[in-house]
ChimeraX commands (.cxc) that place a marker at each C-alpha (Angstrom):
marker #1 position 89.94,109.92,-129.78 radius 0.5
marker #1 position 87.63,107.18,-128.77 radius 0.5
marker #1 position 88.00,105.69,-131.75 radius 0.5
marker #1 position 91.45,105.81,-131.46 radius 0.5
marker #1 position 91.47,103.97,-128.38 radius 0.5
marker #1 position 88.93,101.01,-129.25 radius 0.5
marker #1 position 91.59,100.16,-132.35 radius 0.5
marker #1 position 94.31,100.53,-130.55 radius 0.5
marker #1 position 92.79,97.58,-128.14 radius 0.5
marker #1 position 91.54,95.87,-131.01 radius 0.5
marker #1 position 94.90,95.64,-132.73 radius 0.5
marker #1 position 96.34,94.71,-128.85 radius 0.5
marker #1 position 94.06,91.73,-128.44 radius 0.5
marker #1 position 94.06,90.89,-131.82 radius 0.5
marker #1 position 97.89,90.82,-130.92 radius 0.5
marker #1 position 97.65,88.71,-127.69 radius 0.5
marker #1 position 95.37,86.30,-129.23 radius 0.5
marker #1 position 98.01,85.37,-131.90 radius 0.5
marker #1 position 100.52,85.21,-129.90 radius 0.5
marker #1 position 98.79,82.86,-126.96 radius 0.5
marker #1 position 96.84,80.78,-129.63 radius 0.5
marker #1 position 97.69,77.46,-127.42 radius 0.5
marker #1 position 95.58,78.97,-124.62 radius 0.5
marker #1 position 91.96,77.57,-125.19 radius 0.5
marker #1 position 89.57,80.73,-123.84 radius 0.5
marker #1 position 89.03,84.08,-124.15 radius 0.5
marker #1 position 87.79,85.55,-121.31 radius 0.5
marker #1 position 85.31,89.40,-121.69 radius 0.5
marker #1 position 83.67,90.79,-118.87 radius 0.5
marker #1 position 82.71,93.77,-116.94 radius 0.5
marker #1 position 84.45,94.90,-114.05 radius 0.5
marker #1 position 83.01,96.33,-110.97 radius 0.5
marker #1 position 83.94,99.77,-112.33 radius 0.5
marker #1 position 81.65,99.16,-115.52 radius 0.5
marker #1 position 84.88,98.54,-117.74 radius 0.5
marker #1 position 84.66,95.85,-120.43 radius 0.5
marker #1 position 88.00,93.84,-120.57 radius 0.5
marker #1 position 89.58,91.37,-122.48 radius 0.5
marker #1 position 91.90,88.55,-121.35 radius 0.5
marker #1 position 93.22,85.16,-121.91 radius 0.5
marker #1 position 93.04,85.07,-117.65 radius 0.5
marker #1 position 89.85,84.43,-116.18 radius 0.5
marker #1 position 88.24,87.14,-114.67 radius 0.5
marker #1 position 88.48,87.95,-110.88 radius 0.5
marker #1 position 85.24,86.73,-108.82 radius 0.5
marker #1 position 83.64,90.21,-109.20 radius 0.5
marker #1 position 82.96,89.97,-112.18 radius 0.5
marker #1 position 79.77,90.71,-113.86 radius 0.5
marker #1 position 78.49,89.37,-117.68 radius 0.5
marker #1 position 81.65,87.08,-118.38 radius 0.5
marker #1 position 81.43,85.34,-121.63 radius 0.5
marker #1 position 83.90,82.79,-122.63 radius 0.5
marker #1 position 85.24,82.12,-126.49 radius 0.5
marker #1 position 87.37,78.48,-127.16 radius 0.5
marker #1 position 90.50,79.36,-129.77 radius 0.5
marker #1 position 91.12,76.88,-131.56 radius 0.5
marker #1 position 94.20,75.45,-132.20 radius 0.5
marker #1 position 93.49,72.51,-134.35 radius 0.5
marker #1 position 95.33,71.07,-137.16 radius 0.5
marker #1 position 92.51,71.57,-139.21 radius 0.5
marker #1 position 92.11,75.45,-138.55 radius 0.5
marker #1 position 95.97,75.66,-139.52 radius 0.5
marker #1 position 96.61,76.24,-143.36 radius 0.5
marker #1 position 99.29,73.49,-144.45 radius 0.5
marker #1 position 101.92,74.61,-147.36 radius 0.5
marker #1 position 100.06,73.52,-150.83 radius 0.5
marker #1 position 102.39,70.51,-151.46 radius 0.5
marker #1 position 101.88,69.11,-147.70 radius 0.5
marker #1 position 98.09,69.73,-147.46 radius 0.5
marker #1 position 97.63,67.94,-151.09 radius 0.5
marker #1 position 99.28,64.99,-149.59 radius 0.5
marker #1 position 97.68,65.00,-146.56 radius 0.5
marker #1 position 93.91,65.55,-148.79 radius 0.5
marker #1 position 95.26,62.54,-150.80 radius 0.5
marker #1 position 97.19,59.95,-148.68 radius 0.5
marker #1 position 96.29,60.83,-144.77 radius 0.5
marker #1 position 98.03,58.58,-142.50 radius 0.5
marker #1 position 97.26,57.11,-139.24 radius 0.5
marker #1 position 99.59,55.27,-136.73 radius 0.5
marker #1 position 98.42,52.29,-134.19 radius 0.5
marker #1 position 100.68,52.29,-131.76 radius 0.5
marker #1 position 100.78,50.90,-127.97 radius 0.5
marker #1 position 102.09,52.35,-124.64 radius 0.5
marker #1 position 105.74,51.54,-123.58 radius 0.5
marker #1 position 106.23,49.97,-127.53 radius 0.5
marker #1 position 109.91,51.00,-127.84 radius 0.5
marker #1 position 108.85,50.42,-131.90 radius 0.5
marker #1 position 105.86,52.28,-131.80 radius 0.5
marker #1 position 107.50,55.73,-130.35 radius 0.5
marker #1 position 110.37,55.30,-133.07 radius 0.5
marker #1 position 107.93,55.54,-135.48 radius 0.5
marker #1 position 105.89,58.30,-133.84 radius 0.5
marker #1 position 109.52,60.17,-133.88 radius 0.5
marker #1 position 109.96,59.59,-137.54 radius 0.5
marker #1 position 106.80,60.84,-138.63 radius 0.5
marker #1 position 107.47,64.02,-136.49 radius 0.5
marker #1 position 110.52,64.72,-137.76 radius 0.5
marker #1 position 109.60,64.51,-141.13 radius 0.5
marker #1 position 106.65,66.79,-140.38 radius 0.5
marker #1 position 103.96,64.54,-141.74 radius 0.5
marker #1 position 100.72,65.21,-140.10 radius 0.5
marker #1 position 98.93,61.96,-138.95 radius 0.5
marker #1 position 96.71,60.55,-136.36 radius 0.5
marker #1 position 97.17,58.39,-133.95 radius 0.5
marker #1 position 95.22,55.23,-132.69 radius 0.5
marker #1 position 96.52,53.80,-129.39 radius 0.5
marker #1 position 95.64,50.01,-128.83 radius 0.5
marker #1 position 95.15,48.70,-125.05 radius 0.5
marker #1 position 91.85,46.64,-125.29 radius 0.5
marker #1 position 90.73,43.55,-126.77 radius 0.5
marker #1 position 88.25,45.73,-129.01 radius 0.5
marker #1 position 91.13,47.89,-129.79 radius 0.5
marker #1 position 93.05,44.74,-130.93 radius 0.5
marker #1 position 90.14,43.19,-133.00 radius 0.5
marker #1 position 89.93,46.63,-134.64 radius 0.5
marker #1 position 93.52,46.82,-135.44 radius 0.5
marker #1 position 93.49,43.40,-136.90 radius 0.5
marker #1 position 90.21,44.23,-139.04 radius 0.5
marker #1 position 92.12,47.52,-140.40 radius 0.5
marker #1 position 95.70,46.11,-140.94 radius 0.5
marker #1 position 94.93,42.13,-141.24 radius 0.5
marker #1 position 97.32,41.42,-138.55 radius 0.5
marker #1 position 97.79,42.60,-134.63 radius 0.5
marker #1 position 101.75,43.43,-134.96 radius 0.5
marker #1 position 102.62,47.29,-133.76 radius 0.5
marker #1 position 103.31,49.34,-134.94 radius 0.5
marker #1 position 101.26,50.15,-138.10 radius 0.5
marker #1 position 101.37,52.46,-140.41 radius 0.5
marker #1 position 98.30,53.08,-142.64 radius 0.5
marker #1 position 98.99,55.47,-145.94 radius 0.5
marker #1 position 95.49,55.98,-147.15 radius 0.5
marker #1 position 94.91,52.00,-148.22 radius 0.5
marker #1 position 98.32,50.97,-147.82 radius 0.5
marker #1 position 99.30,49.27,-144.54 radius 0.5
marker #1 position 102.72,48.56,-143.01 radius 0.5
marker #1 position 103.10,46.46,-140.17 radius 0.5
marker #1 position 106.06,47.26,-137.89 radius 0.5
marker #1 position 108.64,49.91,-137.70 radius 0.5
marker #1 position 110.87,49.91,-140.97 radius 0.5
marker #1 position 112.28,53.34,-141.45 radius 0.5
marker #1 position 113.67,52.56,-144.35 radius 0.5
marker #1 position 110.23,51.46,-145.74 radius 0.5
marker #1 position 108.25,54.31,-144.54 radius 0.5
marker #1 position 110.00,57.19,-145.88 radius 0.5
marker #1 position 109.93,55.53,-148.95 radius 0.5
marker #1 position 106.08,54.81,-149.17 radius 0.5
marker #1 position 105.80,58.38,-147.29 radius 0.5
marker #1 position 107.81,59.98,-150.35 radius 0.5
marker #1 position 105.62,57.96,-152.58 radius 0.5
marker #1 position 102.30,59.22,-151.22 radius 0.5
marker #1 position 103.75,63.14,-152.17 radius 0.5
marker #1 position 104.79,64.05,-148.41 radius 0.5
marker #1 position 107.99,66.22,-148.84 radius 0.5
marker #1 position 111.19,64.49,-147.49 radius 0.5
marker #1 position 112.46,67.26,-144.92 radius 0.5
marker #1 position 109.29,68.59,-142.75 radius 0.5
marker #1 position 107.39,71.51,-143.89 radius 0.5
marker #1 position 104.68,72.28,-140.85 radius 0.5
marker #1 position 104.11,75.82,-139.79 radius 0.5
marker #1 position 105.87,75.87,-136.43 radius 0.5
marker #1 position 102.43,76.44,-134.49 radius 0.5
marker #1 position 101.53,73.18,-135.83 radius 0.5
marker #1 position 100.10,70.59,-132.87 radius 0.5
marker #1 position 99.57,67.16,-133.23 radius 0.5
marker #1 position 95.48,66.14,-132.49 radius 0.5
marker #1 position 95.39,64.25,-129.64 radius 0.5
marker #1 position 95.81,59.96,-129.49 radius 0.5
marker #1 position 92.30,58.38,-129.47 radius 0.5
marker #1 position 91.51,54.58,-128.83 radius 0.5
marker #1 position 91.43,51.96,-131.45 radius 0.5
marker #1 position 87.75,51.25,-130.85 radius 0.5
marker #1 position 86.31,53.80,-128.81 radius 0.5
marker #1 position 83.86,52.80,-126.47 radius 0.5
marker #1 position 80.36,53.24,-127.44 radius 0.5
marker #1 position 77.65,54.24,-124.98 radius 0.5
marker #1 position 75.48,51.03,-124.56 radius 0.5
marker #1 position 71.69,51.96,-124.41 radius 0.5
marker #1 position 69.92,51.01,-121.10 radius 0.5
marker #1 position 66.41,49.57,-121.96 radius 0.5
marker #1 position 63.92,50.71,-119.42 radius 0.5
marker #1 position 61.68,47.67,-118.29 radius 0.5
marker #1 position 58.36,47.85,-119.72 radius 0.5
marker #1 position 56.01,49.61,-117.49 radius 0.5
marker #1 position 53.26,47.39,-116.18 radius 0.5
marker #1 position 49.54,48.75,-116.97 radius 0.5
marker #1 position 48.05,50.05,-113.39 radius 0.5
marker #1 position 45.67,46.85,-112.34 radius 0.5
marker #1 position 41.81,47.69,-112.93 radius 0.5
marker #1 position 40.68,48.72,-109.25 radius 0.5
marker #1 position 37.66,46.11,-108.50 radius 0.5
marker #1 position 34.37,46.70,-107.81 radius 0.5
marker #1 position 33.01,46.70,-104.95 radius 0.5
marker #1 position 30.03,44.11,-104.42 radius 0.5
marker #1 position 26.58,45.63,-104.55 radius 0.5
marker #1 position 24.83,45.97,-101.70 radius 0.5
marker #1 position 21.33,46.21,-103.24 radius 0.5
marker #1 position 20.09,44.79,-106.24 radius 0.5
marker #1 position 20.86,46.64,-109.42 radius 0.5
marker #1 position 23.12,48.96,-107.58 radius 0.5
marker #1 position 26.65,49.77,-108.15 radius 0.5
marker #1 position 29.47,51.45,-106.02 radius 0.5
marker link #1:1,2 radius 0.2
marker link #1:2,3 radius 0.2
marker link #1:3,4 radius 0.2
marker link #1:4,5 radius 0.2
marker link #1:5,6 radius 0.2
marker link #1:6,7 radius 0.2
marker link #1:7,8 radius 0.2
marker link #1:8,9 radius 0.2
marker link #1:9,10 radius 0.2
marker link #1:10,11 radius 0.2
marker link #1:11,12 radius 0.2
marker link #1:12,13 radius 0.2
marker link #1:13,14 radius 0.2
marker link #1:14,15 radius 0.2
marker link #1:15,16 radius 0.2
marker link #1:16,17 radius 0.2
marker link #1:17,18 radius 0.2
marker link #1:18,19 radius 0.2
marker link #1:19,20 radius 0.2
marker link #1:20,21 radius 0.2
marker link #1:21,22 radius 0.2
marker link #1:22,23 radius 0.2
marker link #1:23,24 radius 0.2
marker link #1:24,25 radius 0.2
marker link #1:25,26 radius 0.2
marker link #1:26,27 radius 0.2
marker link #1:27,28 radius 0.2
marker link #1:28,29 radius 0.2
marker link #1:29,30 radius 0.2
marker link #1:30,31 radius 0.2
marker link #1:31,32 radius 0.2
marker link #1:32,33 radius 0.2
marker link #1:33,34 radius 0.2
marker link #1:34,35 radius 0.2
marker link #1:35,36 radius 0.2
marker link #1:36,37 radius 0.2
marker link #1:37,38 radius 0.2
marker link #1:38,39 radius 0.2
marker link #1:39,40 radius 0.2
marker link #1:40,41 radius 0.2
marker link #1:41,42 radius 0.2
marker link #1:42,43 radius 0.2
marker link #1:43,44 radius 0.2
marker link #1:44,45 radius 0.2
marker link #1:45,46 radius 0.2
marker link #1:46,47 radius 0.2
marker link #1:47,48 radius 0.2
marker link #1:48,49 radius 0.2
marker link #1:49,50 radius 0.2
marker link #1:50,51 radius 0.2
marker link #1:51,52 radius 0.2
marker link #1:52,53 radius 0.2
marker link #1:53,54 radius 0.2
marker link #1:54,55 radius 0.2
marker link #1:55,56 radius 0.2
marker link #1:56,57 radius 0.2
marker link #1:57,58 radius 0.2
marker link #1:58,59 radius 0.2
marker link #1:59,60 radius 0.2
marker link #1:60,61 radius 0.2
marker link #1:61,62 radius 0.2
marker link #1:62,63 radius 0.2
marker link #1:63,64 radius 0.2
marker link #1:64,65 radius 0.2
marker link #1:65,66 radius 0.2
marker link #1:66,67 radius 0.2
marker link #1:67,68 radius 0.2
marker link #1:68,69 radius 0.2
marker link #1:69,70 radius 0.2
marker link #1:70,71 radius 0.2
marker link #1:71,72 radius 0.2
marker link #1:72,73 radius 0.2
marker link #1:73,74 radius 0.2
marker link #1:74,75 radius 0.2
marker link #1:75,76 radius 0.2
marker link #1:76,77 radius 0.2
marker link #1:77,78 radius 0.2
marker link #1:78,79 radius 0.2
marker link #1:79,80 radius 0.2
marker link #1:80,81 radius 0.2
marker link #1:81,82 radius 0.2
marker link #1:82,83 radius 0.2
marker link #1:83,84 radius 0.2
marker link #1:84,85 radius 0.2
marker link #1:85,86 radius 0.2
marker link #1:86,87 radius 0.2
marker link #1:87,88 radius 0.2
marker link #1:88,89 radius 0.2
marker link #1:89,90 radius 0.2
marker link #1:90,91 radius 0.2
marker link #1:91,92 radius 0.2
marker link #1:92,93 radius 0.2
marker link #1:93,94 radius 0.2
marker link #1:94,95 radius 0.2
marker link #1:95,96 radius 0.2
marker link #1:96,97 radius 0.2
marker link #1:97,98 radius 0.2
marker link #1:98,99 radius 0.2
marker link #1:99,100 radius 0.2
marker link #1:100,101 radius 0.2
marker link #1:101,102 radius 0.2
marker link #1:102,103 radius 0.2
marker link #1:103,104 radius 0.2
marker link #1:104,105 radius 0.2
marker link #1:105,106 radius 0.2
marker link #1:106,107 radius 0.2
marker link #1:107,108 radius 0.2
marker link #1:108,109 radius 0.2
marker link #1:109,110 radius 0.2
marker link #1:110,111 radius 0.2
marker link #1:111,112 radius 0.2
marker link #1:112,113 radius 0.2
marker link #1:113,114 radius 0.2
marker link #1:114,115 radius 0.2
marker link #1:115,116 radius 0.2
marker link #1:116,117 radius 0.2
marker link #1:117,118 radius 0.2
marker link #1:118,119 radius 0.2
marker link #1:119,120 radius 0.2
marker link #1:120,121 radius 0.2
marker link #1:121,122 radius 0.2
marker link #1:122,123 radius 0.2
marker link #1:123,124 radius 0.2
marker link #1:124,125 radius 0.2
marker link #1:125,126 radius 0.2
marker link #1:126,127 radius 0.2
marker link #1:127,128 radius 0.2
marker link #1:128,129 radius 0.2
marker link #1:129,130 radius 0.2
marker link #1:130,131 radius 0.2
marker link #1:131,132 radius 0.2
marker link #1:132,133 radius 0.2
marker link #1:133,134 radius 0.2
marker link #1:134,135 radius 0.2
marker link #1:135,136 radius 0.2
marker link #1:136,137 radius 0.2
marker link #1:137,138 radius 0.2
marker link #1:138,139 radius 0.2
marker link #1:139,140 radius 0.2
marker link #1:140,141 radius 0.2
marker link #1:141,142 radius 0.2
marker link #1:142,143 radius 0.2
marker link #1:143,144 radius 0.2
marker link #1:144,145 radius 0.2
marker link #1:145,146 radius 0.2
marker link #1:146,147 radius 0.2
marker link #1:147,148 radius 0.2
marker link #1:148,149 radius 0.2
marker link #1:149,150 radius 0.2
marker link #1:150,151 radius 0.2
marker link #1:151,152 radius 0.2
marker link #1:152,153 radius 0.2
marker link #1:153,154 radius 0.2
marker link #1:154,155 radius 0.2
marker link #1:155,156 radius 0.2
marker link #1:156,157 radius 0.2
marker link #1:157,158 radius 0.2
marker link #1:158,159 radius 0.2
marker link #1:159,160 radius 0.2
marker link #1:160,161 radius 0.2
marker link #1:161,162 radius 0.2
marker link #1:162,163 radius 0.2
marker link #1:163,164 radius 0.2
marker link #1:164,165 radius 0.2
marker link #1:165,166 radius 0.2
marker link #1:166,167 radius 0.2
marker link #1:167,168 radius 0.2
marker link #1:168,169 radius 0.2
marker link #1:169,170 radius 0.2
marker link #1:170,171 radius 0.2
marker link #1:171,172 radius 0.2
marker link #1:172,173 radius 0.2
marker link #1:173,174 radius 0.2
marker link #1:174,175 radius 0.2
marker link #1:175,176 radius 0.2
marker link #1:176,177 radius 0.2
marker link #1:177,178 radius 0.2
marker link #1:178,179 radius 0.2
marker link #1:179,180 radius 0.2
marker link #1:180,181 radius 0.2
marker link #1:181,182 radius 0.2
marker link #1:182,183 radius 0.2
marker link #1:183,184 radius 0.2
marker link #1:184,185 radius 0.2
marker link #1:185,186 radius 0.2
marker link #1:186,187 radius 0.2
marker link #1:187,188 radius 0.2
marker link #1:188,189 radius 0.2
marker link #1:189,190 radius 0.2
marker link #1:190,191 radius 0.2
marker link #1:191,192 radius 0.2
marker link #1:192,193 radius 0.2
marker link #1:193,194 radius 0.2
marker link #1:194,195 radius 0.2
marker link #1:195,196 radius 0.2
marker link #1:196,197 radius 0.2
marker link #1:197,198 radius 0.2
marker link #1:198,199 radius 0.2
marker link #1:199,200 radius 0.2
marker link #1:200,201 radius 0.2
view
């Protein structure tokens, strides 16, 4: 019967975990009645011996349909775009609608600029980079052609659980190492003068 039970709140949340896999913990502890439970919640203050688990819900731990994941192995593509760039979110739509996974670099800063012009040769947004092949400003046109090209399907094929990784900088900033001032040697302490002849303090 026991064993009965534990499967039966395996297969439960086994069950929950699916079906709340945008939630980012998992939450076990022990209540003040010595019961072990299991929830996506966290645990009241009481608790004793909570231990926490991340789900992830990254593109990468998704399984793409064969044709989409062989493009994406092949001819990943990456987006440099700006804030309020009217051109920039038409191409972000397009990209989504077609279901093509891609990343996205967001340009604000000078270094972000100098990077964008050292990957696509020029600082128009937005651009479109298929594997080595770069397209500068929003053509749709143009990209679902060179999209088509690279072996992405025409009509979108993500899972539906599918979410798009988060927008990084251009040129993220780089933690700039601090050098600690040499330290000075401690001074040799003088002697005092002797008092007597031939003796030393």
């Amino acid at each position: 019967m026991k064993l009965l039970t534990v499967l039966n709140t395996t297969c439960v949340l086994l069950s929950c975990v699916l079906a709340t896999a945008a939630h980012a913990e998992l939450y076990k502890w022990v209540g003040a009645d010595g019961k072990v439970s299991y929830s996506d919640v966290p645990p009241p203050s009481n608790a004793r011996q909570v231990e926490t688990k991340s789900i992830s819900s990254d593109a990468s731990a998704m399984s793409l349909p064969p044709e989409l994941a062989a493009a994406v192995a092949k001819n990943p593509v990456t987006l440099y775009a700006a804030p309020s760039c009217t051109p920039c979110n038409e191409g972000r739509t397009l990209l989504k609608q077609l279901g093509i996974p891609f990343s996205e670099k967001i340009v604000v800063s000078n270094e972000d600029i100098a990077r964008l012009k050292q990957i696509s040769g020029e600082a128009q947004l937005p651009a479109l980079i298929i594997r080595n092949s770069k397209f500068r400003g929003f053509d749709s046109a143009e990209w679902r052609s060179a999209l088509e090209s690279a072996g992405y399907p025409e009509t979108s094929k993500l899972p539906k659980e599918y979410r798009y990784p988060p927008a990084e900088a251009a040129a993220p900033a780089t933690k700039k190492t601090v050098e600690k001032p040499a330290e000075k040697e401690p001074a040799t302490p003088k002697l005092k003068p002797s008092l007597e002849p031939g003796i030393r303090f």
